[in-house]
FIFI-661356 format. One record per atom (N, C-alpha, C): atom name; residue number from 1; residue in three letters; x, z, y. Coordinates in Angstrom, 1 decimal. Atoms other than C-alpha are relative to their C-alpha. Example, Ala and Ser with C-alpha at 12.3 -4.5 7.8 and 13.67 -1.06 7.14 Angstrom:
<miros>
+----+-----+-----+--------+--------+--------+
! at !   i !  aa !   east !     up !  north !
+----+-----+-----+--------+--------+--------+
!  N !   1 ! Ala !    0.9 !    0.0 !   -1.2 !
! CA !   1 ! Ala !   12.3 !    7.8 !   -4.5 !
!  C !   1 ! Ala !    0.9 !    0.0 !    1.2 !
!  N !   2 ! Ser !   -0.9 !    0.0 !   -1.1 !
! CA !   2 ! Ser !   13.7 !    7.1 !   -1.1 !
!  C !   2 ! Ser !   -0.8 !    0.8 !    1.1 !
+----+-----+-----+--------+--------+--------+
</miros>
This chain:
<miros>
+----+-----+-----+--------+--------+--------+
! at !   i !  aa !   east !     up !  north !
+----+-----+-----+--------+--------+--------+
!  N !   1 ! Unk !    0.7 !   -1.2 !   -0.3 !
! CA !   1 ! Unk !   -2.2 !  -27.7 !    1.0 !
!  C !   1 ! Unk !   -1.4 !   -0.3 !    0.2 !
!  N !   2 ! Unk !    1.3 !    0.5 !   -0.1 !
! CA !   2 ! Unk !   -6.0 !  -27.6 !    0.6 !
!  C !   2 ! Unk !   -0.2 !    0.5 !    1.5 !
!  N !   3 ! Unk !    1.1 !   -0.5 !   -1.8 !
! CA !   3 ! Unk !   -8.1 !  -27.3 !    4.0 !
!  C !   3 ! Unk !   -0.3 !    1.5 !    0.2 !
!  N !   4 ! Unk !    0.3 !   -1.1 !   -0.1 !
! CA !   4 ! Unk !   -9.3 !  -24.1 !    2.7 !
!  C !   4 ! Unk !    1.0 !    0.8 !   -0.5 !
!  N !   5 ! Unk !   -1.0 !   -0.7 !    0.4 !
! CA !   5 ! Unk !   -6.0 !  -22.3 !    1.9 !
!  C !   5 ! Unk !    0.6 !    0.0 !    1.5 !
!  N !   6 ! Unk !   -0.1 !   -0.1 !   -1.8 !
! CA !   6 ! Unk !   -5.2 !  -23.0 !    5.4 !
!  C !   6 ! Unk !   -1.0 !    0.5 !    1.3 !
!  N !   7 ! Unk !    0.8 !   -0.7 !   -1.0 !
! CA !   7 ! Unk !   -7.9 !  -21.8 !    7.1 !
!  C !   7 ! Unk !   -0.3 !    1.2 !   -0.5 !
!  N !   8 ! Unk !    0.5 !   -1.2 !    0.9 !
! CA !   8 ! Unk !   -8.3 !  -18.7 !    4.7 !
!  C !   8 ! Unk !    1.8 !    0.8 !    0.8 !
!  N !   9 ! Unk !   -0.9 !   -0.5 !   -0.4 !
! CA !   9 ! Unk !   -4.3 !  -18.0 !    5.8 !
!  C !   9 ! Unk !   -0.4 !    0.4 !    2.3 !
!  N !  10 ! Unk !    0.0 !   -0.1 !   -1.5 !
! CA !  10 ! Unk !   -5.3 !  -18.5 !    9.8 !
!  C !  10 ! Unk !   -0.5 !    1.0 !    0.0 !
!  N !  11 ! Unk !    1.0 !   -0.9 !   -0.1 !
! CA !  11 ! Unk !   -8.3 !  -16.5 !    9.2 !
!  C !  11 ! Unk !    0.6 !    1.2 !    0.0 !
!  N !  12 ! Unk !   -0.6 !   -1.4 !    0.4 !
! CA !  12 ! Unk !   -6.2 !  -13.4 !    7.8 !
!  C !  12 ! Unk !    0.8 !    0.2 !    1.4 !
!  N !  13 ! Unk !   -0.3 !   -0.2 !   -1.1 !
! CA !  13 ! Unk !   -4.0 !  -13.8 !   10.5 !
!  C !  13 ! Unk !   -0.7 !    0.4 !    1.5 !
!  N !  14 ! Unk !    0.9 !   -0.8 !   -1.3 !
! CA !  14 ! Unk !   -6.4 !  -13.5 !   13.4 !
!  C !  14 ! Unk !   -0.6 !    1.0 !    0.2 !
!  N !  15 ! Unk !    0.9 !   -1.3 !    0.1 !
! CA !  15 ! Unk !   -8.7 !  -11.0 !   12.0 !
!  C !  15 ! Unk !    1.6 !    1.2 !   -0.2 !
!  N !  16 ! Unk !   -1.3 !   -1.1 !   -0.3 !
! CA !  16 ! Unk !   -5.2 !   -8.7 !   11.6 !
!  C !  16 ! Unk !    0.2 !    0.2 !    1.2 !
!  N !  17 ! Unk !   -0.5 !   -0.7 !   -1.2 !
! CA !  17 ! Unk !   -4.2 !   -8.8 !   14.8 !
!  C !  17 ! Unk !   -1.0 !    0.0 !    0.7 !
!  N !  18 ! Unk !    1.0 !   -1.0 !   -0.2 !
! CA !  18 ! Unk !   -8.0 !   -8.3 !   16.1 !
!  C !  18 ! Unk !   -0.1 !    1.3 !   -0.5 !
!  N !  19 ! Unk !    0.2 !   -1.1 !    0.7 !
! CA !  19 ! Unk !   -7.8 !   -5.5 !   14.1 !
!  C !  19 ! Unk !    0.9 !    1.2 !    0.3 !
!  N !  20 ! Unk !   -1.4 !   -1.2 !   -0.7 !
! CA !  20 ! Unk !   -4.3 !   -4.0 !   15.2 !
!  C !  20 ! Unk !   -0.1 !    0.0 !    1.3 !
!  N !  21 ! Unk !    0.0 !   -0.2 !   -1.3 !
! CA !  21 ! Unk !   -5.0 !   -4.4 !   18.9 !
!  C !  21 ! Unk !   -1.2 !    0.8 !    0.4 !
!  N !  22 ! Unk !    0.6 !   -0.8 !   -0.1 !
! CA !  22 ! Unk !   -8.2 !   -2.8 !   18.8 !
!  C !  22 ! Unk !    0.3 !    1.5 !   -0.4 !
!  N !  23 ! Unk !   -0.1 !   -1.2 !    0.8 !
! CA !  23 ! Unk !   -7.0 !    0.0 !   16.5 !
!  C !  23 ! Unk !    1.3 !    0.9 !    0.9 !
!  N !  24 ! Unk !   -0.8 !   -0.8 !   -1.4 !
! CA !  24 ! Unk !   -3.9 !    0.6 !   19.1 !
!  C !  24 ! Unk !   -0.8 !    0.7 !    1.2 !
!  N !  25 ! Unk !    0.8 !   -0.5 !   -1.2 !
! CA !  25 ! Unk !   -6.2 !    0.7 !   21.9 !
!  C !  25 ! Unk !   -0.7 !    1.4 !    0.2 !
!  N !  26 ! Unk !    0.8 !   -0.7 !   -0.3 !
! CA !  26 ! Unk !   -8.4 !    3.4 !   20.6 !
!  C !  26 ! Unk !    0.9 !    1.2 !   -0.8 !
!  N !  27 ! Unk !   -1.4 !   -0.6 !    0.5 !
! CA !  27 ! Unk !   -4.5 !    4.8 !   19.2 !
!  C !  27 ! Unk !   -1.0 !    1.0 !   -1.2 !
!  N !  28 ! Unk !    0.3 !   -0.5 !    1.3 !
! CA !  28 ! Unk !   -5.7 !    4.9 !   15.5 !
!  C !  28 ! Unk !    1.3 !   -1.1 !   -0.9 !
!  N !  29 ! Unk !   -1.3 !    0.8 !    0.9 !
! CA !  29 ! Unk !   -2.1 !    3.9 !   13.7 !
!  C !  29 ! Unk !   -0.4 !   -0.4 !   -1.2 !
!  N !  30 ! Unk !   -0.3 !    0.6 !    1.4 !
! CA !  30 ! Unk !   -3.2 !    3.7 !   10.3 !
!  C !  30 ! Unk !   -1.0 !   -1.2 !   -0.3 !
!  N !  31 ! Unk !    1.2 !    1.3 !    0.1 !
! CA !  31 ! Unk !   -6.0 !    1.2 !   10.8 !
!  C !  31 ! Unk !    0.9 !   -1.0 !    0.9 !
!  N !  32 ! Unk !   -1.1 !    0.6 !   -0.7 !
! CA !  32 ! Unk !   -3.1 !   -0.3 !   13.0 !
!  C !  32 ! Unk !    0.8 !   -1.0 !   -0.8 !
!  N !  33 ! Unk !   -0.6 !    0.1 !    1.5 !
! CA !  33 ! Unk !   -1.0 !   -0.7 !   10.1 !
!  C !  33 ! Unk !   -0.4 !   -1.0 !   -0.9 !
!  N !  34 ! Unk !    0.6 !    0.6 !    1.4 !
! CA !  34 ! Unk !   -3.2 !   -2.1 !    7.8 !
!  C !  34 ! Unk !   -0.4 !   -1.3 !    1.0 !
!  N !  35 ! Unk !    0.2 !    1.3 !   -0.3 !
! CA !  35 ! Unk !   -4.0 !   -4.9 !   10.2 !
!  C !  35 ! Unk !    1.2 !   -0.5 !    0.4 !
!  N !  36 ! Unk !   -1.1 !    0.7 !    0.5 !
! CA !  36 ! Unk !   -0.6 !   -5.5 !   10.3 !
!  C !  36 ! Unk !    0.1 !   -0.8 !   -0.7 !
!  N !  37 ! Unk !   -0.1 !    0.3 !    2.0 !
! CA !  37 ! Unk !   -0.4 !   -5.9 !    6.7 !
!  C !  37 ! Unk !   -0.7 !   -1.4 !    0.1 !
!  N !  38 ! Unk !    0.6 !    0.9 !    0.0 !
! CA !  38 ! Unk !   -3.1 !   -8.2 !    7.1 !
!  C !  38 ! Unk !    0.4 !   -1.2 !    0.7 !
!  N !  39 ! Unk !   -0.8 !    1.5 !   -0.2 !
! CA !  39 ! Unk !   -1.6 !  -10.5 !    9.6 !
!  C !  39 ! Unk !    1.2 !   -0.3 !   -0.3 !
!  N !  40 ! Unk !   -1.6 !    0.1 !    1.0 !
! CA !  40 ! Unk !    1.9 !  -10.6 !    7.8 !
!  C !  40 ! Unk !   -0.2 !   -0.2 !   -1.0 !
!  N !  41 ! Unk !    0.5 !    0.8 !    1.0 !
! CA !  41 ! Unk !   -0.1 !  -11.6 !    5.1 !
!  C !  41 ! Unk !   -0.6 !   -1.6 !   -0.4 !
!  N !  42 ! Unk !    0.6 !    1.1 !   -0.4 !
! CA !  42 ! Unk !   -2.1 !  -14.2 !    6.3 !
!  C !  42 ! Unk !    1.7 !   -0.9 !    0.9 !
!  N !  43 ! Unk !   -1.5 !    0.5 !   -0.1 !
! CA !  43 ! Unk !    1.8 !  -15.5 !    8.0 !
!  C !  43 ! Unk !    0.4 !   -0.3 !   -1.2 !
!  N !  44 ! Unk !   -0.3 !    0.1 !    0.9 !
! CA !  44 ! Unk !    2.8 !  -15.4 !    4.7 !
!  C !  44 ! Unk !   -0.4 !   -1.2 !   -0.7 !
!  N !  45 ! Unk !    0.3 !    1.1 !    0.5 !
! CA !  45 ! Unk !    0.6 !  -17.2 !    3.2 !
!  C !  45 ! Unk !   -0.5 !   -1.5 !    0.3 !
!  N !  46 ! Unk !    0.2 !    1.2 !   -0.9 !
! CA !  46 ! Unk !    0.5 !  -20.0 !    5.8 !
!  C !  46 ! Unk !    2.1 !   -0.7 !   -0.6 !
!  N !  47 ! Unk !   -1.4 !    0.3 !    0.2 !
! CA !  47 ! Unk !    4.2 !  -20.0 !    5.0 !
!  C !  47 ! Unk !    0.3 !   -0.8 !   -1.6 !
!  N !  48 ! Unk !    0.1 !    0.3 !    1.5 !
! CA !  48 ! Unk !    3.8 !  -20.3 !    1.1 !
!  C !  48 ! Unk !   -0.6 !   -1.8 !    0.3 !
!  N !  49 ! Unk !    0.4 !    0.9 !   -0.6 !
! CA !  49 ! Unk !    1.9 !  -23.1 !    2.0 !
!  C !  49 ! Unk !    0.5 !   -1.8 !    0.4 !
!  N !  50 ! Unk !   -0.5 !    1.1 !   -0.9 !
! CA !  50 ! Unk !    3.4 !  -25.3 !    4.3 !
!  C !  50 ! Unk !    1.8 !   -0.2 !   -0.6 !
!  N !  51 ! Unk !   -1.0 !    0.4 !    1.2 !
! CA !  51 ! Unk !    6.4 !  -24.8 !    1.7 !
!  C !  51 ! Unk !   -0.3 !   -0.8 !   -1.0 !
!  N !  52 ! Unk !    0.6 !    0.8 !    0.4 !
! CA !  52 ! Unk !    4.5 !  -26.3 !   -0.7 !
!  C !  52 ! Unk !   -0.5 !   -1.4 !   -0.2 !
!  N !  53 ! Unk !    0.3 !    1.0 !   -1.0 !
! CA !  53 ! Unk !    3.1 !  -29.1 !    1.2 !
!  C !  53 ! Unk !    1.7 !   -1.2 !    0.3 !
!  N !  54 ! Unk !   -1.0 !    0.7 !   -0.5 !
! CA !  54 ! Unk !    6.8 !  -30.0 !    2.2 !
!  C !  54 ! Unk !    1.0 !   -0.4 !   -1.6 !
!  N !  55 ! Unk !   -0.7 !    0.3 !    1.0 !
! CA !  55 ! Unk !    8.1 !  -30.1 !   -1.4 !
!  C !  55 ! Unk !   -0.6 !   -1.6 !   -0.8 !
!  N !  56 ! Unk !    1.0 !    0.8 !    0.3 !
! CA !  56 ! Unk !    4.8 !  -32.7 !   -2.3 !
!  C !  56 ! Unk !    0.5 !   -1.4 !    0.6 !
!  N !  57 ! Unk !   -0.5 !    1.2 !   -0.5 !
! CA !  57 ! Unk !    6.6 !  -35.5 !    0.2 !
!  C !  57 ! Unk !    1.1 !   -0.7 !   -0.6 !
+----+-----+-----+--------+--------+--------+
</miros>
């Protein structure tokens, strides 16, 4: 797994859930949602990943 496929999946992940805890706070769901999306994306593709990586050994 390159350096930057790993820090591109973290990245997705943190900016998601900055994005859904703000968007609760100021209780706006669908911008909530969408930073869901975003960190369950960025999970994902950490997942893809580190599948990858473990097949390479």
């Amino acid at each position: 797994m390159s350096a930057g496929e790993k820090a591109r999946a973290k990245a997705e992940q943190v900016v998601g859930k900055a994005i859904r805890k703000v968007a609760h706070a100021v209780h706006n769901d669908t911008v909530a949602a969408k930073g869901a999306a975003l960190q369950t994306r960025g999970a994902m593709r950490g997942a893809k990943e580190r599948t990858k990586d473990s097949f390479k050994h």
